[in-house]
NULO-254643 format. One record per atom (N, C-alpha, C): residue number from 1; x, y, z; residue in three letters; chain. Coordinates in Angstrom, 2 decimals. Atoms other than C-alpha are relative to their C-alpha. Example, Ala and Ser with C-alpha at 12.3 -4.5 7.8 and 13.67 -1.06 7.14 Angstrom:
+-----+---------+---------+---------+------+------+
: pos :    east :   north :      up : code : unit :
+-----+---------+---------+---------+------+------+
:   1 :    0.89 :   -1.19 :    0.00 :  ALA :    A :
:   1 :   12.30 :   -4.50 :    7.80 :  ALA :    A :
:   1 :    0.90 :    1.20 :    0.00 :  ALA :    A :
:   2 :   -0.82 :   -1.19 :   -0.06 :  SER :    A :
:   2 :   13.67 :   -1.06 :    7.14 :  SER :    A :
:   2 :   -0.77 :    1.09 :    0.73 :  SER :    A :
+-----+---------+---------+---------+------+------+
This chain:
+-----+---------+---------+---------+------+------+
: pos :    east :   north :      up : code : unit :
+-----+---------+---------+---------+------+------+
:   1 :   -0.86 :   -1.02 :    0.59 :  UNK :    A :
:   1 :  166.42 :  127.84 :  147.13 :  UNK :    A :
:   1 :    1.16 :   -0.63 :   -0.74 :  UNK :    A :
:   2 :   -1.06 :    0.78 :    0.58 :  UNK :    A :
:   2 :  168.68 :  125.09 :  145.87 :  UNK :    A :
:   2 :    0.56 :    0.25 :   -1.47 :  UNK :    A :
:   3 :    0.36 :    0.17 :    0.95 :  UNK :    A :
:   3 :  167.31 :  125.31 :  142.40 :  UNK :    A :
:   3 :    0.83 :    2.18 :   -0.17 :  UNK :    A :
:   4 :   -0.47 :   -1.73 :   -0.48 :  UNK :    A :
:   4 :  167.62 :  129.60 :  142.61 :  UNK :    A :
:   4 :    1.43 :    0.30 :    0.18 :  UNK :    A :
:   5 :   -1.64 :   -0.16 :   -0.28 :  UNK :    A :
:   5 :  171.52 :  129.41 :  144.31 :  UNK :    A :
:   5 :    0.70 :   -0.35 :   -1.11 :  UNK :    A :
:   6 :   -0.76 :    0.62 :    0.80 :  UNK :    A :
:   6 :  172.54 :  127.11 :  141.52 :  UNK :    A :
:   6 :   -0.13 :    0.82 :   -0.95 :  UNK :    A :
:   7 :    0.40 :   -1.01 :    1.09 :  UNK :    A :
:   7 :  171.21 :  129.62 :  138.54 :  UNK :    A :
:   7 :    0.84 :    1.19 :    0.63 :  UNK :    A :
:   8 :   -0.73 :   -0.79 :   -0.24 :  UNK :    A :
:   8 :  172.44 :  132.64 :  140.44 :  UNK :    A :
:   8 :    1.34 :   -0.21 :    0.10 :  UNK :    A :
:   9 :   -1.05 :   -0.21 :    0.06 :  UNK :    A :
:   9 :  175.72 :  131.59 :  141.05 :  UNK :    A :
:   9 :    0.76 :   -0.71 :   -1.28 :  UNK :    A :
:  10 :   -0.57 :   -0.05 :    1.21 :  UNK :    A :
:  10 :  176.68 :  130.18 :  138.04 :  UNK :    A :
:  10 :   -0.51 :    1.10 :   -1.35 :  UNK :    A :
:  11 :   -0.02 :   -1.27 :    0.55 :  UNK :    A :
:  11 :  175.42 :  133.28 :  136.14 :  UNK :    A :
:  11 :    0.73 :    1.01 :    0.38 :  UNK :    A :
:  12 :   -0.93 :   -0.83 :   -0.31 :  UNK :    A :
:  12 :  177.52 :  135.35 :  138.30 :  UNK :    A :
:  12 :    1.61 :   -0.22 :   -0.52 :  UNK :    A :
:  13 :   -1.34 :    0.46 :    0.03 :  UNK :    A :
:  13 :  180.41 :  133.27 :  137.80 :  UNK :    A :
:  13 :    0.43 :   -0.14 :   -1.41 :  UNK :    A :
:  14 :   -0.24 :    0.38 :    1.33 :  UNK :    A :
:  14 :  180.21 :  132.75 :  134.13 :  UNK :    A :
:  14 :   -0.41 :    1.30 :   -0.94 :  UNK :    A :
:  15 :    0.21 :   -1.09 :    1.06 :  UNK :    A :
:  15 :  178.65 :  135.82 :  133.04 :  UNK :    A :
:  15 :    0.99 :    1.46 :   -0.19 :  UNK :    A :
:  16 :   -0.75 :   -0.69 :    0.30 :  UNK :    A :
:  16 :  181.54 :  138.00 :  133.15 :  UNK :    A :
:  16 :    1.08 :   -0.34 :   -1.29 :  UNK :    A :
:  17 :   -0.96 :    0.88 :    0.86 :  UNK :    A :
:  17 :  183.59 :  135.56 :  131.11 :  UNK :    A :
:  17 :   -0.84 :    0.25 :   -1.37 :  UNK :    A :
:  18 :    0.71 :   -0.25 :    0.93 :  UNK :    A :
:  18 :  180.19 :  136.36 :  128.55 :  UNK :    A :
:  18 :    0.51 :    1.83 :   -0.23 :  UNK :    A :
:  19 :   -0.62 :   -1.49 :    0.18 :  UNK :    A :
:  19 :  180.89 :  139.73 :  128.79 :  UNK :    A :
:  19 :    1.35 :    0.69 :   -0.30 :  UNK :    A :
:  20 :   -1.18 :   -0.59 :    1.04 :  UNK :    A :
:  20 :  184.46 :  140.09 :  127.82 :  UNK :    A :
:  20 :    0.08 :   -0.30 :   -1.13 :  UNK :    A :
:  21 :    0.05 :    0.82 :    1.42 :  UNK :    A :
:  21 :  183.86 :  137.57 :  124.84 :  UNK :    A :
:  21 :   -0.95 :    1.54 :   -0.56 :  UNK :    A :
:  22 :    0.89 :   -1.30 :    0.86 :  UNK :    A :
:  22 :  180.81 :  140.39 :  124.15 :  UNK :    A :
:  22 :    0.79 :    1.29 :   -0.13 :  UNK :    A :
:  23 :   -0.88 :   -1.42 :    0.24 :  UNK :    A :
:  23 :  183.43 :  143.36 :  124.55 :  UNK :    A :
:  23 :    0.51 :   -0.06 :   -1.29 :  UNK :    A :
:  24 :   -1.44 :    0.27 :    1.34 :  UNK :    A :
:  24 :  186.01 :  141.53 :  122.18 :  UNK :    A :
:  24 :   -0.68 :    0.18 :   -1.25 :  UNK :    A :
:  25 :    0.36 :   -0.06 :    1.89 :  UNK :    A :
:  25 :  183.53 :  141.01 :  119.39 :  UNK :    A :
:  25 :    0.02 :    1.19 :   -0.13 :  UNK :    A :
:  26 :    0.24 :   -1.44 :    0.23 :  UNK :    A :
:  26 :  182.34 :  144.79 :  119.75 :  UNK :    A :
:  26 :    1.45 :    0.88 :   -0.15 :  UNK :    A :
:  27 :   -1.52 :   -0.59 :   -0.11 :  UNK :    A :
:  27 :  186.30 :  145.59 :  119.69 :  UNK :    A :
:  27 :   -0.04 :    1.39 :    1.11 :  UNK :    A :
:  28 :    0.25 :   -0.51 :   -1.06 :  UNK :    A :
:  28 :  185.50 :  147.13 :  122.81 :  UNK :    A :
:  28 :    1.01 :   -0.53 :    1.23 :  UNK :    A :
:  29 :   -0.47 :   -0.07 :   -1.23 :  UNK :    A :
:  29 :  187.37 :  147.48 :  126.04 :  UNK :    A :
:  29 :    1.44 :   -0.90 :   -0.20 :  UNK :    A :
:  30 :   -1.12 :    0.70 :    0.49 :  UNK :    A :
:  30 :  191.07 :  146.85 :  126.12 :  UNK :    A :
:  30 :    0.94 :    0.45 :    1.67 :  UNK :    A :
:  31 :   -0.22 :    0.19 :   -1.18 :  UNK :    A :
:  31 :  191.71 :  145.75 :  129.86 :  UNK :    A :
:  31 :    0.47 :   -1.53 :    0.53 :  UNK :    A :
:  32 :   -0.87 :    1.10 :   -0.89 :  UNK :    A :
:  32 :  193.64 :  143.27 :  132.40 :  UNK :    A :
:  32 :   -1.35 :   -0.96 :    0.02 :  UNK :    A :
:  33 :    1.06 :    1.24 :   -0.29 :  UNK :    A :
:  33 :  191.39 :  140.14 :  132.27 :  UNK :    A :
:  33 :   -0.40 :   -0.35 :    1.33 :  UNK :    A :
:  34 :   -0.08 :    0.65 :   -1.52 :  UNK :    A :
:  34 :  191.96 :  138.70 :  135.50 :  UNK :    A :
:  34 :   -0.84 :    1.56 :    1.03 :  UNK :    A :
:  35 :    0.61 :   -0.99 :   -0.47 :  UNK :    A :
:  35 :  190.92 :  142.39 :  136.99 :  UNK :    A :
:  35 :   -1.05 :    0.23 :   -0.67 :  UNK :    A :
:  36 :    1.59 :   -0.58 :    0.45 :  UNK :    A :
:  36 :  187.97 :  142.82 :  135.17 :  UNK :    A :
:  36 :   -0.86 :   -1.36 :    0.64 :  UNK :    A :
:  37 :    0.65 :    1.29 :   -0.98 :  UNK :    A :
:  37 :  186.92 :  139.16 :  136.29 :  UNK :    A :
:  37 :   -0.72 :    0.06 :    0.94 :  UNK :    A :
:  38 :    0.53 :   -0.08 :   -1.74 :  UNK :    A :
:  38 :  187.39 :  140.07 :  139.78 :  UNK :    A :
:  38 :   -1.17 :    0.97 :    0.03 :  UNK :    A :
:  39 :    1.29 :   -0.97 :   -0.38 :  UNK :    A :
:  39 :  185.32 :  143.17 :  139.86 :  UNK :    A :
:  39 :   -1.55 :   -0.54 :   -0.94 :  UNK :    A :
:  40 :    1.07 :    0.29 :    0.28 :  UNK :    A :
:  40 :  182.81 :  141.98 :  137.92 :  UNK :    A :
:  40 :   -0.94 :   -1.36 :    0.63 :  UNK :    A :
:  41 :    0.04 :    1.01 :   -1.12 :  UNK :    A :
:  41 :  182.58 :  138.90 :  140.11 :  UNK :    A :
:  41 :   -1.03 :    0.58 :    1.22 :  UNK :    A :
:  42 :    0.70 :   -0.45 :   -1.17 :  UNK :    A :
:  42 :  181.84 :  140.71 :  142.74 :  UNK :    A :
:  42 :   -0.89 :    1.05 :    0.10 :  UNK :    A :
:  43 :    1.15 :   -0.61 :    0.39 :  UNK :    A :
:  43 :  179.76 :  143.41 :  141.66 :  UNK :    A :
:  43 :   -0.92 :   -0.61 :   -0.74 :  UNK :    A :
:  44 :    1.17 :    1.04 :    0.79 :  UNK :    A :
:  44 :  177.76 :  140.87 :  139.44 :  UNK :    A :
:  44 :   -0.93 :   -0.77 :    1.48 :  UNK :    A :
:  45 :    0.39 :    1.06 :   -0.74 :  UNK :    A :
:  45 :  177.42 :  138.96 :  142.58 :  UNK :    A :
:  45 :   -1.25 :    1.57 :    1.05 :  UNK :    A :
:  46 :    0.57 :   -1.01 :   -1.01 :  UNK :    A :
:  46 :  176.07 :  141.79 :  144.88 :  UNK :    A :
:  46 :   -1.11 :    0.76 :   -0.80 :  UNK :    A :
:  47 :    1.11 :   -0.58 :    0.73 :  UNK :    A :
:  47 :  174.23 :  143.92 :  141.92 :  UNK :    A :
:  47 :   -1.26 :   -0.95 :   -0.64 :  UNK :    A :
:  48 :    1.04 :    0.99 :    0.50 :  UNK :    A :
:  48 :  172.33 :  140.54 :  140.83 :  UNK :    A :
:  48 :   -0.97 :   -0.81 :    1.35 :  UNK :    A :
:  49 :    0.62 :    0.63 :   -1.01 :  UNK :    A :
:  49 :  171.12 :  139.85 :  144.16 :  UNK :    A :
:  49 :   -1.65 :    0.15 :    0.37 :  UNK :    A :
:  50 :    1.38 :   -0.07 :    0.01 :  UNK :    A :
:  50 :  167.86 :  141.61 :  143.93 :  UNK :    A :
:  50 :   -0.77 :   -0.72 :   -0.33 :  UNK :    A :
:  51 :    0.89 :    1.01 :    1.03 :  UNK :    A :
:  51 :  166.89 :  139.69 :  141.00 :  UNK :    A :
:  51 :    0.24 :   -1.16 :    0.61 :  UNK :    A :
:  52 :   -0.45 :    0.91 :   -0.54 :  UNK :    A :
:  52 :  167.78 :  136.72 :  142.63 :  UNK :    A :
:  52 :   -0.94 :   -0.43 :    1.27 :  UNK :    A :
:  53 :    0.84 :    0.99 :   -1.21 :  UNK :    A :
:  53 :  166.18 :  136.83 :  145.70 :  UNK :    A :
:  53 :   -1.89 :    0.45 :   -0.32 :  UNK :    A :
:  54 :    1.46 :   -0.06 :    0.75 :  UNK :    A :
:  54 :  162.72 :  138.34 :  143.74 :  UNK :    A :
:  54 :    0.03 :   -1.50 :   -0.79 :  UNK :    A :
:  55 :    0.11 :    0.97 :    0.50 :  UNK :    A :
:  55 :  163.47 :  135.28 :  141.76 :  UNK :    A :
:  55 :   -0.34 :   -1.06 :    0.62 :  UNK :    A :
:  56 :   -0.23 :    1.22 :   -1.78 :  UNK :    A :
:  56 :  163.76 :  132.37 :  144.91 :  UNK :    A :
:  56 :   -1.64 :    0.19 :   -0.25 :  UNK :    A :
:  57 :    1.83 :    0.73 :   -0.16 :  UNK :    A :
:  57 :  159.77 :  132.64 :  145.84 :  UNK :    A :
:  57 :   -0.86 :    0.19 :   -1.07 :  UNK :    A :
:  58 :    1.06 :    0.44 :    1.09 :  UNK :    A :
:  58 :  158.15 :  132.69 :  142.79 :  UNK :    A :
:  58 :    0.32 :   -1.17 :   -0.77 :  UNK :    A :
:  59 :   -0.79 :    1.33 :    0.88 :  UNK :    A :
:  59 :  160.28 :  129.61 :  141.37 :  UNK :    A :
:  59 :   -0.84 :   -0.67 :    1.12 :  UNK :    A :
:  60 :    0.33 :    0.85 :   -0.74 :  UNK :    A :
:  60 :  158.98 :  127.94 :  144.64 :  UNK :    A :
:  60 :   -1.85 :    0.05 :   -0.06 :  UNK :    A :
:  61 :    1.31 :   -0.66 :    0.51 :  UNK :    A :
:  61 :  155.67 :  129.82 :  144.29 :  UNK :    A :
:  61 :   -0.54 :   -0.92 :   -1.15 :  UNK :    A :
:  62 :    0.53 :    0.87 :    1.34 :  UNK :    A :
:  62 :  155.21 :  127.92 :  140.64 :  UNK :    A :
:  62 :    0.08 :   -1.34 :    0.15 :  UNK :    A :
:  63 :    0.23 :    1.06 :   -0.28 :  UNK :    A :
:  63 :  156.58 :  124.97 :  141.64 :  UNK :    A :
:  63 :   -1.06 :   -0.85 :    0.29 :  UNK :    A :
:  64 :    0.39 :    0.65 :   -0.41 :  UNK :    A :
:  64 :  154.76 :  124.23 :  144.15 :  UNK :    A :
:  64 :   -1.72 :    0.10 :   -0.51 :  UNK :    A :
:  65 :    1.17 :   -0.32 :    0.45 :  UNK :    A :
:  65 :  151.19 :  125.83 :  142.21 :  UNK :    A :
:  65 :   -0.29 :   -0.59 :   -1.18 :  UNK :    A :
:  66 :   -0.04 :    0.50 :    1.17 :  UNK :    A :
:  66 :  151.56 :  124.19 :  139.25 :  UNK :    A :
:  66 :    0.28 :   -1.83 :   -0.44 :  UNK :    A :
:  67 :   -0.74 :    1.81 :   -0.09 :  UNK :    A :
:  67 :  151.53 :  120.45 :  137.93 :  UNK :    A :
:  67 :    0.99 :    0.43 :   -1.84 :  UNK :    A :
:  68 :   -0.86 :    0.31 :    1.74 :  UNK :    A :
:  68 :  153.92 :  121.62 :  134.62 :  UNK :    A :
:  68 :    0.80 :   -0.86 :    0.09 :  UNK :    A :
:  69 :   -1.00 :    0.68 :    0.02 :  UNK :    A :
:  69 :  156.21 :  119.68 :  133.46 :  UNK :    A :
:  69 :    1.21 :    0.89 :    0.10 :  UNK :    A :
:  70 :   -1.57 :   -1.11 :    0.35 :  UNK :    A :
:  70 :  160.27 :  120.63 :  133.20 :  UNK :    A :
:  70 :   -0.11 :    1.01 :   -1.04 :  UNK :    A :
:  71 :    0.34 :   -1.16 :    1.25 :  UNK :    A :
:  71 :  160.31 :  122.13 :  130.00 :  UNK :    A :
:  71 :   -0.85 :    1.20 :   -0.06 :  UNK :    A :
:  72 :    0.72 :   -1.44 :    0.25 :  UNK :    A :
:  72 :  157.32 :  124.51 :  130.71 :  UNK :    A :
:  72 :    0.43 :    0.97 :    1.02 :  UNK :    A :
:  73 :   -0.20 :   -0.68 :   -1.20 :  UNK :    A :
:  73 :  158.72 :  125.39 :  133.83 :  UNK :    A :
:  73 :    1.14 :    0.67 :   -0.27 :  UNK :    A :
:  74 :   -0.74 :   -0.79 :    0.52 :  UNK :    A :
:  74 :  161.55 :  126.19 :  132.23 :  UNK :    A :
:  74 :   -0.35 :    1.23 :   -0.66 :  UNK :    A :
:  75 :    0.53 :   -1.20 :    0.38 :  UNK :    A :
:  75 :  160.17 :  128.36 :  129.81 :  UNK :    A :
:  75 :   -0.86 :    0.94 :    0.92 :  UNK :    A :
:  76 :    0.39 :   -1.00 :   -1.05 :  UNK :    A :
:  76 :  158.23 :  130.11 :  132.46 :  UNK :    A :
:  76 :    1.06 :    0.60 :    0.85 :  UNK :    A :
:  77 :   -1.28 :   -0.83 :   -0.98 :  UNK :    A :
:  77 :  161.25 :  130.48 :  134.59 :  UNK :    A :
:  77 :    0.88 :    1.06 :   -0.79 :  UNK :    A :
:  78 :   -1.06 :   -0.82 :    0.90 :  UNK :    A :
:  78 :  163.32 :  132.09 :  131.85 :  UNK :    A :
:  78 :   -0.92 :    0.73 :   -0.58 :  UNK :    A :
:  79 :    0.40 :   -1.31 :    0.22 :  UNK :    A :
:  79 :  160.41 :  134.42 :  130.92 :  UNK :    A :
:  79 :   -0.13 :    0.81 :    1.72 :  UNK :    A :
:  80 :   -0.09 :   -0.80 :   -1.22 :  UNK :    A :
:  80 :  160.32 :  135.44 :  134.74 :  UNK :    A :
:  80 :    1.32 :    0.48 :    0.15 :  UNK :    A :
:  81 :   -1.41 :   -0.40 :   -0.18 :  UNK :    A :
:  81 :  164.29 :  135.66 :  134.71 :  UNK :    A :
:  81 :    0.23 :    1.28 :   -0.97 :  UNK :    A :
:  82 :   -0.01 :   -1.18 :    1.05 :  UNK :    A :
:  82 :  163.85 :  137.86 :  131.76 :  UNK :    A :
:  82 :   -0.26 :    1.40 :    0.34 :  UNK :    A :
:  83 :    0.73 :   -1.28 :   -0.78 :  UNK :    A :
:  83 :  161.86 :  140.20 :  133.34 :  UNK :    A :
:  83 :    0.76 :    0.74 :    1.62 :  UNK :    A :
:  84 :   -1.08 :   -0.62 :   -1.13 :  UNK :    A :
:  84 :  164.13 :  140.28 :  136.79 :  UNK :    A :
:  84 :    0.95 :    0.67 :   -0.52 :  UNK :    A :
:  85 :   -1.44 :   -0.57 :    0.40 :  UNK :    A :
:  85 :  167.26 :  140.82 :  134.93 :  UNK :    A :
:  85 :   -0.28 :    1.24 :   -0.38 :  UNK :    A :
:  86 :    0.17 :   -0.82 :    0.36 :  UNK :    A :
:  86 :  165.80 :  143.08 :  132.93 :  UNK :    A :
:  86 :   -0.62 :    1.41 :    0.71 :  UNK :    A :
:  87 :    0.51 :   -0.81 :   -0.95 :  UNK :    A :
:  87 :  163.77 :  145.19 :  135.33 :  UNK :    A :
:  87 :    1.14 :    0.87 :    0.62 :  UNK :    A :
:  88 :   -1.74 :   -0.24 :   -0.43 :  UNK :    A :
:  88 :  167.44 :  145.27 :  137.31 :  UNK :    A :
:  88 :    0.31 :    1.05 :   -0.17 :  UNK :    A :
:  89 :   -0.90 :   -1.26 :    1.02 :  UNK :    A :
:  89 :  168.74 :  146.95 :  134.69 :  UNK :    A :
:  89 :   -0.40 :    0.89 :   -0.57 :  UNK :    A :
:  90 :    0.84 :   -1.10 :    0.22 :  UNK :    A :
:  90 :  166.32 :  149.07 :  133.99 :  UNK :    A :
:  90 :    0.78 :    1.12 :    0.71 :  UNK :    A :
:  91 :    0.11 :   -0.98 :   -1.45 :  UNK :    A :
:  91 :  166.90 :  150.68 :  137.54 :  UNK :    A :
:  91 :    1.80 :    0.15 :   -0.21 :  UNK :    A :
:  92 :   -1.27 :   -0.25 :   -0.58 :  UNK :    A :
:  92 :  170.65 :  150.36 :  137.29 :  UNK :    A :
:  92 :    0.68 :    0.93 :   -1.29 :  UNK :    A :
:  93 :   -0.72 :   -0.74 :    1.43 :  UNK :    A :
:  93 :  170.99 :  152.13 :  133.56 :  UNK :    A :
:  93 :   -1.08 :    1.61 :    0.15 :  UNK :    A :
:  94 :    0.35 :   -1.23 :    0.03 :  UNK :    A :
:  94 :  169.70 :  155.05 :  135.20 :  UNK :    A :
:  94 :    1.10 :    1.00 :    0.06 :  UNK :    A :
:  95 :   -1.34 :   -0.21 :   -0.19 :  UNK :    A :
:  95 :  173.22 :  155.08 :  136.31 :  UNK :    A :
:  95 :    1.30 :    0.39 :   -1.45 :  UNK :    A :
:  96 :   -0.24 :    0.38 :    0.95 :  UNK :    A :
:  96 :  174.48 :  153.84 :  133.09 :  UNK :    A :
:  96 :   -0.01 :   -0.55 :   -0.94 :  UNK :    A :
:  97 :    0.76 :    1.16 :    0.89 :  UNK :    A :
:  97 :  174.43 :  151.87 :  130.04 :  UNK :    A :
:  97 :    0.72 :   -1.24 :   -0.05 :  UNK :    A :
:  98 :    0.06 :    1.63 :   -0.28 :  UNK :    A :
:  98 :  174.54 :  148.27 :  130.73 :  UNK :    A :
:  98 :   -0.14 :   -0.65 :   -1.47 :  UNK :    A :
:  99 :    0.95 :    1.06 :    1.37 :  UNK :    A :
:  99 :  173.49 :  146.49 :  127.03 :  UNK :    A :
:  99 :    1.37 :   -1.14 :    0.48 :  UNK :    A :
: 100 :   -0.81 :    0.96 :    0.39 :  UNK :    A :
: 100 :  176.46 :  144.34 :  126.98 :  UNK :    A :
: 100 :   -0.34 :   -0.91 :    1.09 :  UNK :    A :
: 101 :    0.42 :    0.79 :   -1.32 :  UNK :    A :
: 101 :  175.99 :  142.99 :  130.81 :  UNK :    A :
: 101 :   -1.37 :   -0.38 :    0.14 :  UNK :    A :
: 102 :    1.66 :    1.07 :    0.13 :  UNK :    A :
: 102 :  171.99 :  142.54 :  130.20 :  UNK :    A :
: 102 :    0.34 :   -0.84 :   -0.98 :  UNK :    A :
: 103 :    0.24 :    0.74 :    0.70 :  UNK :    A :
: 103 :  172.77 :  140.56 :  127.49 :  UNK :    A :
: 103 :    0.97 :   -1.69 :    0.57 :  UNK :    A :
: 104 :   -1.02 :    1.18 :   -0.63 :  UNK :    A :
: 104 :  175.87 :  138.51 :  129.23 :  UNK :    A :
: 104 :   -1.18 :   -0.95 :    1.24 :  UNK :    A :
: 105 :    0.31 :    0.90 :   -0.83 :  UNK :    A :
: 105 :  173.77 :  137.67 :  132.38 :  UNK :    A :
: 105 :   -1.56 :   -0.41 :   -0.41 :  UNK :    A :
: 106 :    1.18 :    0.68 :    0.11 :  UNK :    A :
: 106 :  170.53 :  137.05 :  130.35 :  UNK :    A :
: 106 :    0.02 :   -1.57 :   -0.26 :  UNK :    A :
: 107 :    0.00 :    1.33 :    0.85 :  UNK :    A :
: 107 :  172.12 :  134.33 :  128.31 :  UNK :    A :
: 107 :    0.57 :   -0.53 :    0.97 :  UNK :    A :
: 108 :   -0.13 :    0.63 :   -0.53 :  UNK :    A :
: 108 :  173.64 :  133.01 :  131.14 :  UNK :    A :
: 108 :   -0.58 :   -0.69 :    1.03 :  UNK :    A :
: 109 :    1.37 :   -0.13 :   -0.88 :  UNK :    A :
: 109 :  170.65 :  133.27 :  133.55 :  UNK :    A :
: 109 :   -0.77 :   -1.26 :   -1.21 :  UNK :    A :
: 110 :    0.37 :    1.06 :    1.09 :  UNK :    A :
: 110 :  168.85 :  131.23 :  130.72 :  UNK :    A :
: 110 :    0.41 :   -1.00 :    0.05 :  UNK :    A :
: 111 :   -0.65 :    1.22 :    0.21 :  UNK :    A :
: 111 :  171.24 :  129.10 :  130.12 :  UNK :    A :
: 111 :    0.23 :   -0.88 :    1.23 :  UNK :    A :
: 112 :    0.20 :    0.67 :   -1.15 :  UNK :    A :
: 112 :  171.57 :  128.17 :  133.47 :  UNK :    A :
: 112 :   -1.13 :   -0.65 :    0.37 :  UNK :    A :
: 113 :    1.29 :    0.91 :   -0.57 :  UNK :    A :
: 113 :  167.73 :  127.64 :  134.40 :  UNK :    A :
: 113 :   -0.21 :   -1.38 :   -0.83 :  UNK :    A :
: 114 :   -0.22 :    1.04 :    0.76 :  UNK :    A :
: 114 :  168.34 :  125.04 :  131.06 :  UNK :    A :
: 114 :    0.38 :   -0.68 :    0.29 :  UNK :    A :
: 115 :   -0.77 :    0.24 :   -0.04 :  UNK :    A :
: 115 :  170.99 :  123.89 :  132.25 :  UNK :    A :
: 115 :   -0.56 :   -1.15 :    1.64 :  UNK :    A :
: 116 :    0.38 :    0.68 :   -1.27 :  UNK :    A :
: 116 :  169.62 :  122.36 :  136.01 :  UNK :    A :
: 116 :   -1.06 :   -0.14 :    0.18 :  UNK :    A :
: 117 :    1.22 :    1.07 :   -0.31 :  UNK :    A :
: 117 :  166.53 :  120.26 :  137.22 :  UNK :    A :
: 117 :   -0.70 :    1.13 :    1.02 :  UNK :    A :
: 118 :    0.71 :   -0.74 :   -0.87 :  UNK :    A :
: 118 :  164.20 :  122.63 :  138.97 :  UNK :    A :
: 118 :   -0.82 :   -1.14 :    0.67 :  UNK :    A :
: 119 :    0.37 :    0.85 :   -1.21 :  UNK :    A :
: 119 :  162.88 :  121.03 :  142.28 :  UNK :    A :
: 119 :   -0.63 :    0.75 :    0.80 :  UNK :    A :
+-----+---------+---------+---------+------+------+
């Protein structure tokens, strides 16, 4: 789950910081930084957990079923991340509309599985 913790929590932790940059361009939302941080912190952290732990055994799942290399595993992981996040938010923009936050924690979800050595 090493591989999994490290992606989830630096998408939690970074993808709010994507998401005010995505407000600002849209000249959208005109709020306390530091408080939007926090809550999104922690609702990022708690609302991304599904995907997260659906994510965990199929990363280990491929791993261990597969002789790919990094790179494909990457791209496989980040079309499976695609599909968690997105799924997610499917279920959670029944509530509301999310675009800005699927797009913050896709690219950071992404960028993360890029970003670290799957093991």
């Amino acid at each position: 789950m090493n591989y999994t913790l490290k992606i989830w929590l630096t998408s939690v932790v970074t993808a709010p910081v994507v998401m005010l940059l995505l407000y600002k361009l849209n000249g959208e939302g005109d709020f306390q930084v530091v408080e939007f941080y926090g809550w999104m912190l922690f609702y990022g952290g708690i609302l991304s957990l599904p995907a997260a732990l659906i994510f965990w055994p199929c990363t280990k799942l491929i791993i261990k079923s597969t002789q790919l290399n990094s790179a494909a595993l990457k791209l496989v992981f980040s079309i499976l991340a695609t599909l968690c996040v997105c799924l997610l938010f499917i279920i959670y923009s029944l509530i509301s509309n999310y675009t800005i936050a699927i797009s913050a924690y896709l690219i950071t979800t992404i960028a993360s599985i890029w970003l670290y050595k799957p093991n």
